[in-house]
C-alpha positions as CSV (number, residue, x, y, z in Angstrom):
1,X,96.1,86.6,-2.0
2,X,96.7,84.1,0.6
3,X,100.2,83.1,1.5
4,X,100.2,79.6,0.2
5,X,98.6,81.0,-3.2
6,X,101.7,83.3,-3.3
7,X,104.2,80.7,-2.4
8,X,102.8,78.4,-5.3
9,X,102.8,80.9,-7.4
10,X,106.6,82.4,-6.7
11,X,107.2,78.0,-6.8
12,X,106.4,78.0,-10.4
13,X,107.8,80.8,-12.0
14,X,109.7,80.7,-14.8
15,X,113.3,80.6,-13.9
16,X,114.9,82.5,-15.7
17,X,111.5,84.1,-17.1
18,X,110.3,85.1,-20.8
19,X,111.2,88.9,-19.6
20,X,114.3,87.9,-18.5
21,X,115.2,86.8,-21.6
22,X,113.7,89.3,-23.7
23,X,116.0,92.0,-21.9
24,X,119.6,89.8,-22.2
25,X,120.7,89.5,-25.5
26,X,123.0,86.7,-25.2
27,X,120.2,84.6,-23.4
28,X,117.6,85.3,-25.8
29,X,120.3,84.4,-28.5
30,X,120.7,81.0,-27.1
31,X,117.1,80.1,-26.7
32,X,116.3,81.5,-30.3
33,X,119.4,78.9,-31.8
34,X,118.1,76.4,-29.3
35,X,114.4,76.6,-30.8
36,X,116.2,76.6,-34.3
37,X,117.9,73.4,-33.8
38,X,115.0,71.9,-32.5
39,X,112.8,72.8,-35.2
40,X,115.8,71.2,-37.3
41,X,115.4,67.5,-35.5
42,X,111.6,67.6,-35.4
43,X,111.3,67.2,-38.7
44,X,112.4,63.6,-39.9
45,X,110.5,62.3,-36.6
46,X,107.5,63.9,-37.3
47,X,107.8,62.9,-40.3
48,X,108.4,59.0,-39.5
49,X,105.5,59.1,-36.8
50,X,103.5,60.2,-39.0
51,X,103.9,56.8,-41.4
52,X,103.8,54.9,-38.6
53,X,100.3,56.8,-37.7
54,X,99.6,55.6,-41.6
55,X,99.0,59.6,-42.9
56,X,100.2,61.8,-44.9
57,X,103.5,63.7,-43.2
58,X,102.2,67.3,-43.2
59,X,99.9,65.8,-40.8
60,X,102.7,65.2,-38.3
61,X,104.7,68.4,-39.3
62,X,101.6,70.5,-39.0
63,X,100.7,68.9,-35.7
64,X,104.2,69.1,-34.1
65,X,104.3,73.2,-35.4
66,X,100.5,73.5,-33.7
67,X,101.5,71.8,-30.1
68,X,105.1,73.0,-30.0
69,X,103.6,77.0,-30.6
70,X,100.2,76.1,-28.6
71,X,102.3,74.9,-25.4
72,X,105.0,77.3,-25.0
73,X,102.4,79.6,-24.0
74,X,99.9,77.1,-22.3
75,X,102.5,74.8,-20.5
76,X,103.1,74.2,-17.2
77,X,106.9,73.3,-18.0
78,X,109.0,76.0,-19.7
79,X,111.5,74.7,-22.1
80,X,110.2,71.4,-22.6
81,X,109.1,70.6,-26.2
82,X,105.6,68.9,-27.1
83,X,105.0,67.5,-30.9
84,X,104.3,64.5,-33.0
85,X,105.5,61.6,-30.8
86,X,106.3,57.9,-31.3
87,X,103.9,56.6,-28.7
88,X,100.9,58.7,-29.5
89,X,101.4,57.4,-33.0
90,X,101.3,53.7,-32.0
91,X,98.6,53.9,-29.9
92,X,96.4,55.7,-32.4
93,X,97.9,54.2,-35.7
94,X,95.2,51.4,-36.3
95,X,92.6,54.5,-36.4
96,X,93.2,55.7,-40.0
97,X,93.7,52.5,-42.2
98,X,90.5,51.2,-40.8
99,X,88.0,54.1,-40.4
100,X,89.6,57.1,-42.7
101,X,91.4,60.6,-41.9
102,X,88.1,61.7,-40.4
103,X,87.8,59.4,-37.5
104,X,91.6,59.9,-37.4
105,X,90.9,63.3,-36.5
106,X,88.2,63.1,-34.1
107,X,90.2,60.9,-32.3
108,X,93.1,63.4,-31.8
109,X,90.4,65.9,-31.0
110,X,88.7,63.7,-28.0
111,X,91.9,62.6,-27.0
112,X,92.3,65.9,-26.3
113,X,89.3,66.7,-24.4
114,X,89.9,63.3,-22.2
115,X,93.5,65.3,-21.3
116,X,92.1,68.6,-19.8
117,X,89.3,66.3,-17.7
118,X,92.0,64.3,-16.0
119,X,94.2,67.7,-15.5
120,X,91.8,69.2,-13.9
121,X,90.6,66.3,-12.2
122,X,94.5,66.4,-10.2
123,X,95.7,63.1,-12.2
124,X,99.2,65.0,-12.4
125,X,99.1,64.2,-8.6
126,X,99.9,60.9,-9.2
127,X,103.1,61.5,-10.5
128,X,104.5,61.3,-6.5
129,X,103.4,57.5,-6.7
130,X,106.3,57.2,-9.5
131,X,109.7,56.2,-7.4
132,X,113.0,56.9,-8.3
133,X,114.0,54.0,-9.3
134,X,111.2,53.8,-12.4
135,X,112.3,57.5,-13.4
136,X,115.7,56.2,-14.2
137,X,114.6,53.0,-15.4
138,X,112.1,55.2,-17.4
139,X,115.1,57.7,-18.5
140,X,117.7,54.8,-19.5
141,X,115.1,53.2,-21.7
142,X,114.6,56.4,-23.9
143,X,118.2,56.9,-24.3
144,X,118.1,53.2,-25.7
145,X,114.8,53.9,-27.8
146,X,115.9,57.2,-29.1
147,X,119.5,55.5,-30.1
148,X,118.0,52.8,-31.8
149,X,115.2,54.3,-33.8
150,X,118.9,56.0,-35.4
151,X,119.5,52.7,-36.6
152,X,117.6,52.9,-40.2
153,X,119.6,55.6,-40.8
154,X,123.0,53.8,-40.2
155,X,121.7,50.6,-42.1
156,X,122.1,49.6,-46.0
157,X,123.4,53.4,-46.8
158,X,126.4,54.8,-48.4
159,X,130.0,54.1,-46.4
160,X,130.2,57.8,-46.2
161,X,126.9,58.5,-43.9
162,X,129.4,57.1,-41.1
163,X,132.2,59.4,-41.7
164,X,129.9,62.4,-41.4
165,X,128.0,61.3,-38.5
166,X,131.8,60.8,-36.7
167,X,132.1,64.3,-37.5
168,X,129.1,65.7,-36.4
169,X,129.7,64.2,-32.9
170,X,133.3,65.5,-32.6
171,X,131.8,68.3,-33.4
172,X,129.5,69.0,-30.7
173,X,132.5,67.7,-28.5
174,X,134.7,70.4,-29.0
175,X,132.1,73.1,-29.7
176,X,131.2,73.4,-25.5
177,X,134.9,73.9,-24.9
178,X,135.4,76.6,-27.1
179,X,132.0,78.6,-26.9
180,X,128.4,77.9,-25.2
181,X,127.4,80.8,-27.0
182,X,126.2,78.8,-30.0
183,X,124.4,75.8,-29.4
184,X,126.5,72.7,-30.4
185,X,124.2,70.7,-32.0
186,X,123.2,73.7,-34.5
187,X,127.2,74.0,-35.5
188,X,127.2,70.6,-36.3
189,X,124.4,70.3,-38.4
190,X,125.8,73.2,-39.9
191,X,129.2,71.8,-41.2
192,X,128.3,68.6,-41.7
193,X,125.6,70.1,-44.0
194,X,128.3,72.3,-45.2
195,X,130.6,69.4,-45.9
196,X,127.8,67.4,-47.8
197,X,127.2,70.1,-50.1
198,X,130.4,71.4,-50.7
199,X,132.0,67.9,-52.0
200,X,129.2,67.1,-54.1
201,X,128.3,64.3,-51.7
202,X,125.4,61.6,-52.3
203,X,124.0,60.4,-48.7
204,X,120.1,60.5,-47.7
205,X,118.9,63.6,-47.0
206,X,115.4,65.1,-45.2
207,X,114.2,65.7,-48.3
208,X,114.0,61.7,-49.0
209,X,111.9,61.2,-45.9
210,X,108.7,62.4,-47.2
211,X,107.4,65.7,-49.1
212,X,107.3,68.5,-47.1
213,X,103.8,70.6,-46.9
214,X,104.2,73.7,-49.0
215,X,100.8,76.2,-47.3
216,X,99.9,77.0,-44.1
217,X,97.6,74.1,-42.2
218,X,93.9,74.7,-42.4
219,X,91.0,74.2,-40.2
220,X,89.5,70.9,-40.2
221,X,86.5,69.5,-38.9
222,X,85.9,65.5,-38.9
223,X,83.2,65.0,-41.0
224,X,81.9,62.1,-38.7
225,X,78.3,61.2,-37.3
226,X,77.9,62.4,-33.6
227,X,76.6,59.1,-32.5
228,X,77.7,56.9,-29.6
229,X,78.6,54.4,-32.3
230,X,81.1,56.9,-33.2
231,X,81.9,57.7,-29.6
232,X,82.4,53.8,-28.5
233,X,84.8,53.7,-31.6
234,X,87.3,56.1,-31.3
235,X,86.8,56.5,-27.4
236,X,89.3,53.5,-26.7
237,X,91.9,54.9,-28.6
238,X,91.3,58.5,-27.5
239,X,91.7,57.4,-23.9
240,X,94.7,55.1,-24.8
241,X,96.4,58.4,-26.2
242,X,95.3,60.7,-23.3
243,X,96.8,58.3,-21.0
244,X,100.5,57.7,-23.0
245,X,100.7,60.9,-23.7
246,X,99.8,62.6,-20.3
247,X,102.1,60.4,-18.8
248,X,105.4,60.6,-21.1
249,X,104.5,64.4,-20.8
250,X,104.4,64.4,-16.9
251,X,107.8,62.2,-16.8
252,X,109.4,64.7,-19.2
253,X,108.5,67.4,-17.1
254,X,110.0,65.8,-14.0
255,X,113.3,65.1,-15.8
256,X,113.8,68.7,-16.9
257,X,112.8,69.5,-13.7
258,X,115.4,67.9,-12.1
259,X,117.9,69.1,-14.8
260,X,116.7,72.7,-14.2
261,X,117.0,72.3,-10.9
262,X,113.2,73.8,-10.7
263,X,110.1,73.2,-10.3
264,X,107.1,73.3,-13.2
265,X,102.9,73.0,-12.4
266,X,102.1,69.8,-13.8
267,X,98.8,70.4,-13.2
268,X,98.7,73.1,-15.7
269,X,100.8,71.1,-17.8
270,X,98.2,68.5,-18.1
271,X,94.9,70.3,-19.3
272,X,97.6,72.3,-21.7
273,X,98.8,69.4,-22.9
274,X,94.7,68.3,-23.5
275,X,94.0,71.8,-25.2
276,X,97.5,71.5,-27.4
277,X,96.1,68.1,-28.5
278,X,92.4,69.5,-29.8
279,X,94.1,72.4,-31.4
280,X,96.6,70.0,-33.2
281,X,93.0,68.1,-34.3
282,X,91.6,71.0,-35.6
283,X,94.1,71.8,-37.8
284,X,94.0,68.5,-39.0
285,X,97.5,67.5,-36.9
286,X,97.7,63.6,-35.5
287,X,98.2,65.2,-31.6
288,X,101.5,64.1,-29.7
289,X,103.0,65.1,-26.4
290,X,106.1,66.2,-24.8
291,X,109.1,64.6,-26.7
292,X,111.9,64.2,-24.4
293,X,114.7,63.8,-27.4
294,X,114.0,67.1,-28.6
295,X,113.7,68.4,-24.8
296,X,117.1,67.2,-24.3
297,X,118.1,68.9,-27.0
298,X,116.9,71.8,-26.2
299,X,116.8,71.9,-22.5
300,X,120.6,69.8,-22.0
301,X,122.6,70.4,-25.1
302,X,121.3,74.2,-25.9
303,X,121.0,75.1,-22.6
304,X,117.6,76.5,-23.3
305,X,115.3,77.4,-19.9
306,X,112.1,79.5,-21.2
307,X,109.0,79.3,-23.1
308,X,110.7,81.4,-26.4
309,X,112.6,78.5,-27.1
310,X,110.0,76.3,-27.7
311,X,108.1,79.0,-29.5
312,X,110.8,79.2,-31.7
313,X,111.2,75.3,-32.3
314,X,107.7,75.8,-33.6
315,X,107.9,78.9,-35.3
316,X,110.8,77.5,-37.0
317,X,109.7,74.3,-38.2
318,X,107.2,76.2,-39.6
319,X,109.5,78.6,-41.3
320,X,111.8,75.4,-42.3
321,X,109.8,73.2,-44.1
322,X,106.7,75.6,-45.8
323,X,109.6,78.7,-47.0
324,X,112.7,77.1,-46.8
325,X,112.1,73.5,-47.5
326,X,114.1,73.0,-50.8
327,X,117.1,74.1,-48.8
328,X,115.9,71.7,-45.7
329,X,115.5,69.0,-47.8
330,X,119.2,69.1,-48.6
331,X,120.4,68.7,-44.9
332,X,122.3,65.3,-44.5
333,X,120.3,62.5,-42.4
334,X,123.7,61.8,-41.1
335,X,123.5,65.3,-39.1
336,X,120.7,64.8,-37.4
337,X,121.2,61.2,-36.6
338,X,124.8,62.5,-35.1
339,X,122.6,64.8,-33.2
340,X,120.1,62.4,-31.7
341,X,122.9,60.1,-31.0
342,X,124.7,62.7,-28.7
343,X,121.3,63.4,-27.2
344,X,120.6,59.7,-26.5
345,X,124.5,59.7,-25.1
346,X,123.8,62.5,-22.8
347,X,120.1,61.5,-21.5
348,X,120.9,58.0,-20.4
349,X,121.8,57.5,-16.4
350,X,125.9,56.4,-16.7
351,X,125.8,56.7,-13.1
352,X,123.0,54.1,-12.3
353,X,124.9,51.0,-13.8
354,X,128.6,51.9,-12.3
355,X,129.6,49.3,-10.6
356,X,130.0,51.2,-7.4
357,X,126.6,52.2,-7.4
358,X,125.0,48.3,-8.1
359,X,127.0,47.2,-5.2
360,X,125.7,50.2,-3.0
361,X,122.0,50.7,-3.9
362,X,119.4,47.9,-2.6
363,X,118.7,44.9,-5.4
364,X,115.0,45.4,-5.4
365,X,115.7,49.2,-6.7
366,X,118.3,48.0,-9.2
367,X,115.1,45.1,-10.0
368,X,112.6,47.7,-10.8
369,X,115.2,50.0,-12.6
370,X,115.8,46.8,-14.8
371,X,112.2,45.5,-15.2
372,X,110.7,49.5,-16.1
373,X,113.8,49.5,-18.9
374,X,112.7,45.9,-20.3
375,X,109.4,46.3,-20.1
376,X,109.8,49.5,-22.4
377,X,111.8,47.7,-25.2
378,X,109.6,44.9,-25.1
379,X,106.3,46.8,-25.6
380,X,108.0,50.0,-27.3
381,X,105.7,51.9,-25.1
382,X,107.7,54.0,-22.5
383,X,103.9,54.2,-20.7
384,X,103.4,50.6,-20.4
385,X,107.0,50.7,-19.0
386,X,106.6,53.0,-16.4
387,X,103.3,51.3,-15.2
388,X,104.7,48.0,-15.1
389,X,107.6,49.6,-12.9
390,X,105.5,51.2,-10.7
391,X,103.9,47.7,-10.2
392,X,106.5,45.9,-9.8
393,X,107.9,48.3,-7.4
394,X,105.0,48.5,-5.1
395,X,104.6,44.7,-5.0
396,X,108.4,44.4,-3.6
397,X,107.9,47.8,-1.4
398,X,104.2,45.6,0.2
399,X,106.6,42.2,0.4
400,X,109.1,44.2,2.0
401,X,107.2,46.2,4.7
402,X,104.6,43.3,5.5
403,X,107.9,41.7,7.5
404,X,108.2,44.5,9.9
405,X,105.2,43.8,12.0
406,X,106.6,41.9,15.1
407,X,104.3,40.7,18.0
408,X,105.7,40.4,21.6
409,X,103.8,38.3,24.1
410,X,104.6,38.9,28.1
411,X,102.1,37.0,30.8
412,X,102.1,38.5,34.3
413,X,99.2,36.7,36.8
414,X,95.9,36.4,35.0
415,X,96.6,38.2,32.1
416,X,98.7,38.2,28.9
417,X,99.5,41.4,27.0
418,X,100.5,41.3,23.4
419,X,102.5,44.3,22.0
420,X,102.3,44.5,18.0
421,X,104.8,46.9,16.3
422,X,104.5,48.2,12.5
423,X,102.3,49.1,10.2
424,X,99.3,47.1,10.0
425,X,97.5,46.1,6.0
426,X,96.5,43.5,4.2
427,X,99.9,42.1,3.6
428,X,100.9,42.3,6.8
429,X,97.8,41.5,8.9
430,X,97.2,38.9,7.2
431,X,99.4,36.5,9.0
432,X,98.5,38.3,12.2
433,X,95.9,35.7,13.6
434,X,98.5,33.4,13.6
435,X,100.6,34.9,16.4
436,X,98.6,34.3,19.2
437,X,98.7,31.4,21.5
438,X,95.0,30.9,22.0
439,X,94.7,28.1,24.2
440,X,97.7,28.7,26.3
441,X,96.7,32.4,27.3
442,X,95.2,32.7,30.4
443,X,91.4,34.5,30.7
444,X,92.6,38.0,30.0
445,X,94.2,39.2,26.9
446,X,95.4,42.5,26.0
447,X,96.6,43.6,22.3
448,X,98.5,46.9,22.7
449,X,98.2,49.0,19.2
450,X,100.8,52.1,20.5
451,X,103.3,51.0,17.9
452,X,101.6,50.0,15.0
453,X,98.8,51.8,12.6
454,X,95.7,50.0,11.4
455,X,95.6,51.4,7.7
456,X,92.9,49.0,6.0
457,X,89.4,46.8,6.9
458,X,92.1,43.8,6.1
459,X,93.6,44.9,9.7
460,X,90.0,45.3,11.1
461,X,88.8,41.9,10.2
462,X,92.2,40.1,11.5
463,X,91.6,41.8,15.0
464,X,88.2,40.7,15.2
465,X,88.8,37.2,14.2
466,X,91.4,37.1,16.9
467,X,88.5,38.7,19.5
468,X,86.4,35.8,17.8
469,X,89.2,33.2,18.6
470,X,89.2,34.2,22.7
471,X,85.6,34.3,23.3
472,X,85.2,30.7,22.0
473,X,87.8,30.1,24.5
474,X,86.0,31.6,26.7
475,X,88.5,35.0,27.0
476,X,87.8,38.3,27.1
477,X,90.2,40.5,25.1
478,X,90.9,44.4,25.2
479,X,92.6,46.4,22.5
480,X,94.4,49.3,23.8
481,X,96.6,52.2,22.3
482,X,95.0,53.1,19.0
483,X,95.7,56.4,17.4
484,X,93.1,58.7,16.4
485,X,92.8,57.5,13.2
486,X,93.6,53.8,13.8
487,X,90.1,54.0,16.3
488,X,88.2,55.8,14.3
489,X,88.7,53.2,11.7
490,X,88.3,50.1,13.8
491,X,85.5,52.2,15.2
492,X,83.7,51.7,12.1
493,X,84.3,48.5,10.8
494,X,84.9,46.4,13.6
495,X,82.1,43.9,13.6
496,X,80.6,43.9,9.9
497,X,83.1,41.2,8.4
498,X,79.6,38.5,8.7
C-alpha cells in the first residue's frame, strides 16, 4: 500500500468507529437513542414530502427506511442521515400527477444511476469551489426553512399545542445539564407524549398526517417502455434530482464535518448516495438525500458519531410505523415540532449576524452570506441557493482581484520597460492595452512578466494586440520574465487571435 493510499485511508476513518462503539456500552447506548429519536422525526416529514411528491406516504416512509439503512453502511459520512427530502420531492413532484407511479419510479431509479456517474466521475471535488461564506449563508437558510415548514403545525390548532411545544423545549434545555446520557430530544418527546396522553388531551397527532404502511416494502419494477421517449421524459427530472440532492448531501457532509471536527470521503459519499437512490426506486421509495434537520438531530443534539446510529434511525422507523404504529400515531405533533424547533435554534450561525462580526468581516462576504440565504427562501431550493452564492461570490472575488494588476513604466535612453504586477485574466487583462503610451515610447519596449501570471488566452490576446500596437509604430517589443507555465501558454497561443 502506498503512503498516500494509507494516509487517505487513516484520513477517513470513522472517528470514533462502528467497533468502537460496539465495545462501549454507554456510547453504543447513545447512538442506539440517537437513531430512535431520529426514526421518531422522520416520520411526519416523510410523510409531508411525500404529498408534496403527490404519492401515497408509505412511499416516502419506505423510501427514507431504504436510504437511511442502505447509507449507513455505503456512506462516505458516518452519522449523517439520508431519507425522503423536501427538495428531491419538489424537483420530482410534477413526475407522478402527469405520467403515473411508474414513471415516478423510474425516475427515482435513473436519478440514481446519474448519482454514482458523477461520484465516480470526482464531481464531489467541486465542493472546494463552495466558499465559506455560501456554507453559512447555506446553513442559516435551513435553520429558517426547517423553522418555518413548523409553522402548519402552530397554525389554526388547539391553544394547548403551544403549551406543550413550550414544554418540550424546556425540556431539552434542562435535560443536557442534568445528564448527556439520554439524548434530550428523545426525553422530551417522551413527556410531552406522556403529558398528552395522561390528561386526555385533544391536539394533532402523527397518526393525523397520513396512514401509516402496515407490511414490509416490496420490489418494484416500473412497468415503463425502454424507449428514448421514455428516457428524454424522465431524464430532465432525474438529472434535476441527481444534482439537488448530490449537492444538499455534499453540504451536509461538510457541516457535520466541521461539527465532528473530522473528515468524511465525499467521493464515496456520492456514488452511495446514487446506489441508496436506485435501491429506494426499487422498492418502490420516491429517493431523497442527506436531510440535514434530522442530521442535526442526530449528529448535534444526540451526540451521535457512527454509522449504527443511522442504522438505527432506519431500523427504527421501520420498527415505528409497520409494528408499533397505533402507538406512534398517538405521539403529539407538538413534540416533534418542539424538536425541530430546537434543531432549527441550534443549526443556524448566531455568530455570523453579531454585530461585532458584521463590522469585522468584509461586505462582499456578508453580501454573498445574504444573497445564498435569499436566494434559498425565494426558490425553496437550498441547491439553487448555493449555486446562486457561488455565483455571486465569484463575480465579486473576479471584480475584486481584476484591480490588482498595476503597470509601472520607467524610460532610460532608447528604451522603455514596463513592469506589470498581478494576476493576469480576462477581467483583468482586459484593460491592459490601455496602459501603454504608444506613441510616446521611444523604439524599444520591454514588458516584464516576473510579477504577474498569464492564466487565460484573454491575457494572450491583450499582449499581442499590444505587440500589434508597436509595430505599427514602427517598435519592436520584448516580453521578458514569464514563468514556466505563463510561457508555455503564451507559447501556444500567441499569434492565432486572426
Amino acid at each position: 500500500m502506498s503512503a498516500t493510499t494509507a494516509l487517505d485511508r487513516a484520513r477517513y476513518l470513522d472517528h470514533p468507529s462502528v467497533l468502537t462503539a460496539l465495545k462501549n456500552p454507554r456510547m453504543l447506548t447513545r447512538e442506539v437513542l440517537a437513531g430512535l429519536v431520529v426514526g421518531l422525526a422522520l416520520i411526519p416529514e416523510a410523510i409531508a414530502f411525500s404529498v408534496i411528491a403527490g404519492v401515497d406516504p408509505k412511499v416516502g416512509l419506505f423510501s427514507s427506511f431504504i436510504m437511511a439503512v442502505s447509507i449507513a453502511f455505503l456512506g462516505g459520512r458516518p452519522a449523517m442521515v439520508t431519507a425522503a427530502t423536501g427538495a428531491v420531492a419538489l424537483v420530482i413532484a410534477p413526475v407522478a400527477p402527469t405520467y403515473g407511479l411508474d414513471y415516478f419510479i423510474a425516475t427515482v431509479i435513473l436519478a440514481g444511476i446519474f448519482q454514482v456517474v458523477l461520484g465516480v466521475l470526482g464531481v464531489a471535488k467541486l465542493m472546494r469551489f463552495i466558499p465559506r461564506s455560501v456554507m453559512v449563508g447555506f446553513v442559516n437558510a435551513l435553520a429558517i426553512f426547517v423553522f418555518s415548514s413548523q409553522f402548519p403545525q402552530l397554525i389554526d390548532v388547539p391553544w394547548l399545542v403551544y403549551p406543550l411545544v413550550a414544554l418540550g423545549i424546556v425540556v431539552m434545555l434542562v435535560m443536557p445539564k442534568l445528564t448527556k446520557v439520554v439524548p434530550a430530544p428523545l426525553v422530551s418527546v417522551i413527556i410531552v407524549t406522556g403529558v398528552v396522553l395522561a390528561f386526555g388531551i385533544t391536539v394533532p397527532t402523527v397518526g393525523d398526517q397520513g396512514e401509516l404502511p402496515r407490511s414490509l416494502p416490496e420490489l418494484f419494477i416500473p412497468n415503463v417502455p425502454l424507449t428514448w421517449e421514455t428516457f428524454t421524459i424522465i431524464a430532465p427530472f432525474a438529472l434535476g434530482v441527481a444534482l439537488v440532492g448530490l449537492m444538499e448531501s455534499l453540504l451536509t457532509a461538510k457541516l457535520v464535518d466541521e461539527i465532528t471536527d473530522t473528515h468524511s470521503n465525499k467521493t464515496r459519499e456520492s456514488w452511495a448516495q446514487g446506489v441508496a437512490n436506485v435501491l429506494s426506486g426499487i422498492f418502490g421509495g420516491m429517493g431523497g438525500c442527506a436531510v440535514i434537520g434530522q442530521t442535526m438531530i442526530n449528529v448535534k443534539a444526540s451526540g451521535a458519531r457512527t454509522r449504527i446510529s443511522t442504522f438505527c434511525a432506519g431500523v427504527f422507523l421501520f420498527l415505528l410505523v409497520v409494528v408499533f404504529g397505533d402507538f406512534v400515531g398517538t405521539i403529539p405533533m407538538a413534540a416533534l415540532v418542539a424538536v425541530m424547533v430546537m434543531v432549527a435554534i441550534g443549526a443556524f450561525d448566531w455568530h455570523s449576524i453579531k454585530p461585532s462580526t458584521l463590522k469585522r468581516m468584509p461586505k462582499s462576504e456578508t453580501f454573498v452570506m445574504l444573497a445564498t440565504v435569499v436566494l434559498v427562501l425565494i426558490t425553496h431550493n437550498l441547491a439553487v441557493g448555493v449555486v446562486g452564492g457561488v455565483l455571486v461570490a465569484s463575480v465579486l472575488f473576479v471584480r475584486r482581484v481584476a484591480h490588482f494588476v498595476t503597470v509601472t513604466r520607467s524610460v532610460a535612453g532608447d528604451m522603455v520597460t514596463y513592469v506589470v504586477q498581478g494576476e493576469l485574466f480576462f477581467a483583468s487583462s482586459n484593460d491592459l492595452t490601455t496602459l501603454f503610451s504608444y506613441t510616446e515610447d521611444p523604439s524599444r519596449v520591454v514588458v516584464d512578466l516576473s510579477g504577474s501570471h498569464v492564466w487565460d488566452a484573454s491575457t494572450v490576446a491583450a499582449l499581442d494586440a499590444i505587440e500589434t500596437k508597436y509595430a505599427a509604430l514602427g517598435k519592436t517589443v520584448e516580453i521578458v520574465g514569464m514563468n514556466d507555465s505563463s510561457g508555455t501558454m503564451h507559447g501556444r497561443l500567441t499569434g492565432r487571435f486572426e
